[in-house]
VOKOL-133373 format. One record per atom (N, C-alpha, C): x, y, z; residue in one letter. Coordinates in steps of 0.2 Angstrom, whole numbers, plus 5000, padded with zeros to 4 digits. Each point is the difference from the previous one (the first is absolute). Layout:
# residues N
XYZa...
END
This chain:
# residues 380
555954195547x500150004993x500650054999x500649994996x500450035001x500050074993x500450035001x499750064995x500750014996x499850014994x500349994994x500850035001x500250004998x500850035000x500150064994x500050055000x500150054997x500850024995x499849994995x501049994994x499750075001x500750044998x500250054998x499849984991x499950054995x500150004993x500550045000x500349984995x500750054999x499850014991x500350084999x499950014991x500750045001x499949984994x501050014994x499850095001x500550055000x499750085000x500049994989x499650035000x499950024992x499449974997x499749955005x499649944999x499450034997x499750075001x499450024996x500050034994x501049994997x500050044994x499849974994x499850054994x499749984996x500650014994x500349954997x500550024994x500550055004x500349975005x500450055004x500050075001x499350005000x499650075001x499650005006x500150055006x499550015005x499249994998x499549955003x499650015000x499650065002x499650044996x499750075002x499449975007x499850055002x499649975007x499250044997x499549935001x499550064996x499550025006x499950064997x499450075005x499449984997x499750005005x499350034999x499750094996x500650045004x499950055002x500850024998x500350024995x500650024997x500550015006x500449985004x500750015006x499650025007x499349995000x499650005005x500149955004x499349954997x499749955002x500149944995x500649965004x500249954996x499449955001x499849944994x499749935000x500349975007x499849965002x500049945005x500350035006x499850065002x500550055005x499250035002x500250025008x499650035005x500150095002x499650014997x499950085003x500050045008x499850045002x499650055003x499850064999x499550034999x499950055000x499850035007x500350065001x499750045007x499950084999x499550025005x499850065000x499750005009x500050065000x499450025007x499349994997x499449995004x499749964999x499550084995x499749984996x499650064996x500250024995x500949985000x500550064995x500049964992x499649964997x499949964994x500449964998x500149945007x500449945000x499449964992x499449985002x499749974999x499750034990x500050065000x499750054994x500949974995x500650005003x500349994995x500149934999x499949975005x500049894997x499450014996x499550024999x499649994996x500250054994x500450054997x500350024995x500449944998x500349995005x500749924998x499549984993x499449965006x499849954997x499950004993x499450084998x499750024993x500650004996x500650035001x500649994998x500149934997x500149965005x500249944997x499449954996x499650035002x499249964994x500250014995x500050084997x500150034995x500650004997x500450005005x500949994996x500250054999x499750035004x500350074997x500550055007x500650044998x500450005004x499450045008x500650005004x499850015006x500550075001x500050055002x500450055004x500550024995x499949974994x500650014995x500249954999x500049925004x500349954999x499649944998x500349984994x499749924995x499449965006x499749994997x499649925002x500049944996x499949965004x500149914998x499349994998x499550004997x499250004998x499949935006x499649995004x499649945003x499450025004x499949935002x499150045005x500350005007x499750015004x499950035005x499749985006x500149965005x499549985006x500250055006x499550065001x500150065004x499449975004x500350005005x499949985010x499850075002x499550024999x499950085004x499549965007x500450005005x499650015008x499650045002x500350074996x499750055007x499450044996x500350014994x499350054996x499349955000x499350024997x499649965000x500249994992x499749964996x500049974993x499750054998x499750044998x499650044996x500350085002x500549995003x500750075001x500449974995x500149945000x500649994995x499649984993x499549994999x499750014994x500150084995x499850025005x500050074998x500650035000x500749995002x500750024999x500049964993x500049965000x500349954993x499550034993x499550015002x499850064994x500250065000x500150025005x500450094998x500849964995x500149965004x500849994997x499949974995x499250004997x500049974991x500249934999x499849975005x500149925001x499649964993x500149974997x499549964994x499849945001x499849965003x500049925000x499849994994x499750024996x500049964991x500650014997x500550045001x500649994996x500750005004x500050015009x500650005002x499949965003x500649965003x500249945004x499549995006x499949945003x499350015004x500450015007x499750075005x500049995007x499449955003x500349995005x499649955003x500250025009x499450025000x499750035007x500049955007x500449995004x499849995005x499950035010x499450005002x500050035005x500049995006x500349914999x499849965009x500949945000x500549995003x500249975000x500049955008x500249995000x500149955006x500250015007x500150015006x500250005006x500849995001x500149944996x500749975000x500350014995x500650045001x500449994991x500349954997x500149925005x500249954996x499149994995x499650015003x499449994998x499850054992x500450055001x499850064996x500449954996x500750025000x500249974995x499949934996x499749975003x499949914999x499450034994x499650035001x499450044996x500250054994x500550035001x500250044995x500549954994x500349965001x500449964998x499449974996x499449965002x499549964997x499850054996x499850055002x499850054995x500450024994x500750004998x500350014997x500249954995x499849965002x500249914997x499549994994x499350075003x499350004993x500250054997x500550025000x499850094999x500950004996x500149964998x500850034996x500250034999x499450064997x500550064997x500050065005x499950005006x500050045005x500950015001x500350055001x500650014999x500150065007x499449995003x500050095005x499649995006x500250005005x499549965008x500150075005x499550055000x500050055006x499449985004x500650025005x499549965008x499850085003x499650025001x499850065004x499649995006x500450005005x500650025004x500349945001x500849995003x500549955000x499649985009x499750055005x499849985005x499549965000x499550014995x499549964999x499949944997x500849984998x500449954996x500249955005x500650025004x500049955004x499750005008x499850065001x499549995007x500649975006x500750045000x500449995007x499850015005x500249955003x499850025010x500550065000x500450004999x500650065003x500350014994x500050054996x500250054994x500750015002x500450005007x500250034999x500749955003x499849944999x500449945000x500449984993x500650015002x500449984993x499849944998x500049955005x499949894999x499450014995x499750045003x499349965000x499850054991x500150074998x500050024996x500249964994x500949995000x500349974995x499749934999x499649975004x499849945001x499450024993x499650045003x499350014997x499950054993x500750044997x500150034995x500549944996x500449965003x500249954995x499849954996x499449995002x499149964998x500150044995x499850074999x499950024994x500550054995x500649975001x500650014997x500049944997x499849945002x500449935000x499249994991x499750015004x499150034994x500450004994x500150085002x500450034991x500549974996x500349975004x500649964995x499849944999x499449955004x499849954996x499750004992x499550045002x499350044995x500450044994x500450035001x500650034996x499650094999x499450025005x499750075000x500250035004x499950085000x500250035006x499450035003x500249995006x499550015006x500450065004x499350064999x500250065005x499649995007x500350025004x499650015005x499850095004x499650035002x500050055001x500150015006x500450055005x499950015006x500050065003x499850015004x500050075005x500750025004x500050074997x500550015003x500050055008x500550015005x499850025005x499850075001x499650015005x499950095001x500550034999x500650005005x500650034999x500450004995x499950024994x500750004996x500750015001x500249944997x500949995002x500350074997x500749985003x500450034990x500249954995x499849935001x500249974997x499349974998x499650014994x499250005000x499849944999x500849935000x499649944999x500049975009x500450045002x499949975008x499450015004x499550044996x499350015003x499649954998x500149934996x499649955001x500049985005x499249995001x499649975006x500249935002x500349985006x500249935002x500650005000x500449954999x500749974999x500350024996x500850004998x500250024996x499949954995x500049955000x500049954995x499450014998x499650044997x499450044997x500450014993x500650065003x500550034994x500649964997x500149965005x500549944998x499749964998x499549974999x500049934997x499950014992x499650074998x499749994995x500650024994x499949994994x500650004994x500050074997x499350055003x499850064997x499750055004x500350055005x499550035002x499850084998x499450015002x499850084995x499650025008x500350084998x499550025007x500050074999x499350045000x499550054998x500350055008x500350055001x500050035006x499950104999x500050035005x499950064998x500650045002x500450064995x500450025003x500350074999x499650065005x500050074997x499350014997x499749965004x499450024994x499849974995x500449964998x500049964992x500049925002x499649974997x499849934999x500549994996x500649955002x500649954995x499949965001x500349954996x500149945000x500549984999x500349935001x500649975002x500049934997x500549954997x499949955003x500849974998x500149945004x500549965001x500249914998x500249994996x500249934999x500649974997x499949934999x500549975002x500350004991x499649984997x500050004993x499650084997x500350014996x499550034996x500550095000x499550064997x500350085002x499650025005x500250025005x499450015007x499850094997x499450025001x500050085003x500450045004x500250054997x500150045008x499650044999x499750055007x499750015004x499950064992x499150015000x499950004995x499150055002x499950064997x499350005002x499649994996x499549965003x499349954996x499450065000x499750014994x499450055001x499449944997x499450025002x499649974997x499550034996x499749984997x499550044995x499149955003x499850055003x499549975004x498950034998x499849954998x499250025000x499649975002x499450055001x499549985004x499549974997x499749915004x499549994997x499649985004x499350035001x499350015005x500550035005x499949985005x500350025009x500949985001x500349994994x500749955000x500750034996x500350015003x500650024996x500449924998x500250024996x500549944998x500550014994x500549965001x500750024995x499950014993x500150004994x499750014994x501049974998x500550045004x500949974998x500250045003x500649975001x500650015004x500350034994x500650045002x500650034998x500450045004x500650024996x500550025004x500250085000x500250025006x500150084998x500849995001x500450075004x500849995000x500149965005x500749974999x500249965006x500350065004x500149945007x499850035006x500750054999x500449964996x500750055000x499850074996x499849984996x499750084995x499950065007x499449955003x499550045005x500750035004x500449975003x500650035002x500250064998x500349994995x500450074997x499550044998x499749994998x499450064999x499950045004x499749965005x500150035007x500650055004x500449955000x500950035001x499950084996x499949994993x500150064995x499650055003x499549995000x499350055003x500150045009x500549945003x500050025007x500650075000x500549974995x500550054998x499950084998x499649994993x499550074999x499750035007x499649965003x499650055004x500550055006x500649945001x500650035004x500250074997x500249984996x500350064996x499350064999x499750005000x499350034998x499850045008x500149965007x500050035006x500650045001x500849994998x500450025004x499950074994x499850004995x500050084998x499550065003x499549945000x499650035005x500350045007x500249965004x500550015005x500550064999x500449984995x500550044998x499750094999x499550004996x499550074999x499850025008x499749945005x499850055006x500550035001x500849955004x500450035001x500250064997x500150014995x500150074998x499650065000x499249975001x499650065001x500150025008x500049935006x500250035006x500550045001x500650034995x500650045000x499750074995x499750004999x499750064995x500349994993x499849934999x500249984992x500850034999x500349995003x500949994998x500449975008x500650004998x500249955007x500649944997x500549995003x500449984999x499949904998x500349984996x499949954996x499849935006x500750015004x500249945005x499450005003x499850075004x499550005007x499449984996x499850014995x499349994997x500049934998x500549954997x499949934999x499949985007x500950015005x499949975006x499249985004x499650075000x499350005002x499549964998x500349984996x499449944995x500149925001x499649995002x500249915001x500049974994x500549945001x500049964993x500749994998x500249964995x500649984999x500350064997x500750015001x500150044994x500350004994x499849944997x500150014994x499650004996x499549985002x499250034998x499950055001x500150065004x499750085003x500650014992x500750015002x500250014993x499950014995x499549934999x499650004992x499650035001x499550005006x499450064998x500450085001x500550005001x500150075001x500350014991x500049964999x500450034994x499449994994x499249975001x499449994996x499850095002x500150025006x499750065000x500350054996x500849985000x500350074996x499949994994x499949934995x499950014994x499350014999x499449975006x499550034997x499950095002x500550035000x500050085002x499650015008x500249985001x499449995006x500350055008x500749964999x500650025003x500750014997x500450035003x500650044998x500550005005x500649994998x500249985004x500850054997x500650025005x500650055001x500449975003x500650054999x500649985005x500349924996x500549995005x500649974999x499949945005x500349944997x499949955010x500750025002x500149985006x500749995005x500250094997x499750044999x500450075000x499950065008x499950044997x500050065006x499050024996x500049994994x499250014998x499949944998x499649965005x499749955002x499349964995x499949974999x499450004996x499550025000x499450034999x499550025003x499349994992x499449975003x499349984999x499750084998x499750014997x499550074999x499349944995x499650035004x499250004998x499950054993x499749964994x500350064997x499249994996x499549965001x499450004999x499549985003x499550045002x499649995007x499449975001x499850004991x499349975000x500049914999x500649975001x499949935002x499949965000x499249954998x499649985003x500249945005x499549995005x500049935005x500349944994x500549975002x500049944994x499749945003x499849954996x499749955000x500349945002x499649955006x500449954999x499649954996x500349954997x499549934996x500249955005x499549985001x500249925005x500249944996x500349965000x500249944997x499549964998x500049954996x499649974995x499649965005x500449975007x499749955003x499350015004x500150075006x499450005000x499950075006x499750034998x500050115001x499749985008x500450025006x499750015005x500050065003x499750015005x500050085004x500649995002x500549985003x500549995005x500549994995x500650055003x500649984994x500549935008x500449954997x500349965004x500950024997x500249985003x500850014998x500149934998x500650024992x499949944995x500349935002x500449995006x500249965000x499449955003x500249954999x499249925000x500150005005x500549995005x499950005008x499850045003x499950064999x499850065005x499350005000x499550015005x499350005002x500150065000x500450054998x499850095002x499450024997x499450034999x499650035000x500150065000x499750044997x500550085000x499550034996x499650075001x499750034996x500250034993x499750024998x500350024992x500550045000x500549994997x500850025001x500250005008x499949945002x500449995006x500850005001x500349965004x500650014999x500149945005x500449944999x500149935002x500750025007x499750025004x500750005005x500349925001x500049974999x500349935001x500549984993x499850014996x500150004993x500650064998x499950065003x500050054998x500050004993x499550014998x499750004993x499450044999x499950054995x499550024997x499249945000x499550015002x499749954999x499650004993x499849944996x499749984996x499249985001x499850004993x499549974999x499949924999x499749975003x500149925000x499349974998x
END
């Protein structure tokens, strides 16, 4: 039997416009999670992959925004694998779920072995169920059941089934997945399996930790992506169970940055006076300008700045002339001092000060000193 002969379709460019206006592309989930398009969501396994697809979900029942951003109102067919039914009962009432009045979720716990078969099934299912506008699979590996996760053929093979799903049925299908032990620097590279995991899907979101702080991320092809953002959650206990109650958001990671940066700055400046007072008490509290910075590690034009906080906080006094025959000279000119303080950065207070640069593994006791860096060491 011979097999069919495949035409190319060809469309005019402008063919989806409306009144010679771009067609708008519609969300689920406002510049997230487009309609007829294919998700992932990733995390390490425990970190609340599964606690916020079921935020999605309530979200979308309700209609009500998600993270700050719009929802599409429709129901819901949420494929939880790994929790038992009566864990996800109990999330969906912390998160104020109503079946009398919101969109219906519709709970399933067992899919198929095969994903031509998963899908042949979900497809029928959606064929009764109309208004379903949202399909979360929990977990994507218990979706398609790859011999080799980590084959590109055979992936793109078995995630195209459910890409191909979404834009017949016109829903969006999230998939959730585990990300790897190792964190990358690039935190969608730590999807489990093949890259075509991150490549195939139209949207991907991923939960990683960094400094101490849970962010979040996500990337796609339409839409506004996230940047690197930290996610806090507001969490209660019911009987023996914690569970999410919402999600929201604290600073972006860039905030976390500079903050950081500012704060690494202050303490700088806060040791090298430090510094600068030993060195002059090791002289008997006076002694020439040059020999008492030179002594001091640290850039200098920061010793500078703290030389010149000491003199206006009266603390020290300072004579002489530069480049003369009276040379400039430091005098201790108050002795009760106190130890000044350092503040660690927002990110996260350890015993061990590291030097600030992100490459360095130096290690360094409190006010260490980075010989590699030559740099004052920070709080990290």
């Amino acid at each position: 039997m011979s097999q069919k002969k495949f035409n190319l379709e060809i469309h005019k460019p402008y063919s989806t416009f409306t009144h010679d206006q771009p067609t708008p592309v519609p969300y689920l989930i406002d510049g997230l999670l487009p309609l007829s398009a294919f998700s992932v969501l990733g995390a390490k396994p425990k970190q609340g992959k599964s606690s916020m697809s079921r935020c999605e979900a309530v979200a979308v029942a309700k209609g009500e925004p998600f993270l700050d951003r719009p929802t599409t109102r429709g129901e819901v067919l949420l494929c939880s694998l790994e929790d038992p039914r009566q864990h996800v009962d109990g999330c969906l009432r912390v998160l104020e779920y109503n079946p009398e009045t919101d969109a219906a979720i519709h709970l399933v716990t067992e899919l198929p072995r095969d994903v031509t078969e998963t899908v042949n099934a979900i497809a029928d299912k959606l064929a009764t169920l109309p208004h379903v506008t949202f399909v979360i699979l929990d977990t994507l590996a218990k979706t398609l059941r790859a011999r080799d996760s980590g084959s590109y053929d055979e992936m793109l093979a078995l995630c195209e089934q459910l890409h191909d799903l979404a834009r017949r049925t016109g829903v969006h299908i999230q998939a959730l997945t585990h990300c790897k032990k190792v964190q990358p620097e690039d935190p969608f590279d730590g999807f489990l399996g093949s890259v075509i995991v991150r490549g195939e899907p139209d949207t991907n979101i991923v939960l990683f930790t960094s400094r101490g702080k849970r962010l979040i991320q996500s990337e796609t092809r339409m839409g506004i992506p996230w940047e690197p953002t930290e996610i806090k959650a507001e969490v209660v206990t019911v009987g023996k169970s914690q569970m999410v109650k919402r999600f929201y958001f604290g600073d972006t990671a860039q905030q976390i940055q500079d903050e950081n940066e500012t704060q690494r700055e202050a303490n700088t400046r806060v040791m090298l006076r430090s510094r600068i007072l030993a060195a002059l008490k090791a002289q008997g509290g006076e002694g020439l300008m040059a020999e008492i910075l030179d002594s001091v590690m640290g850039k200098k034009q920061m010793k500078y700045e703290a030389r010149d906080e000491l003199i206006k906080d009266g603390i020290v006094s300072m004579s002489g002339v530069a480049h003369s025959k009276n040379p400039l000279r430091l005098k201790l000119t108050r002795h009760d001092e106190p130890a000044p303080a350092v503040t660690p950065p927002v990110s996260v207070a350890r015993e061990y000060l590291c030097c600030k640069y992100d490459d360095c593994t130096n290690l360094l006791p409190h006010e260490g000193f980075c010989k590699r860096h030559q740099e004052l060491a920070c709080l990290n």
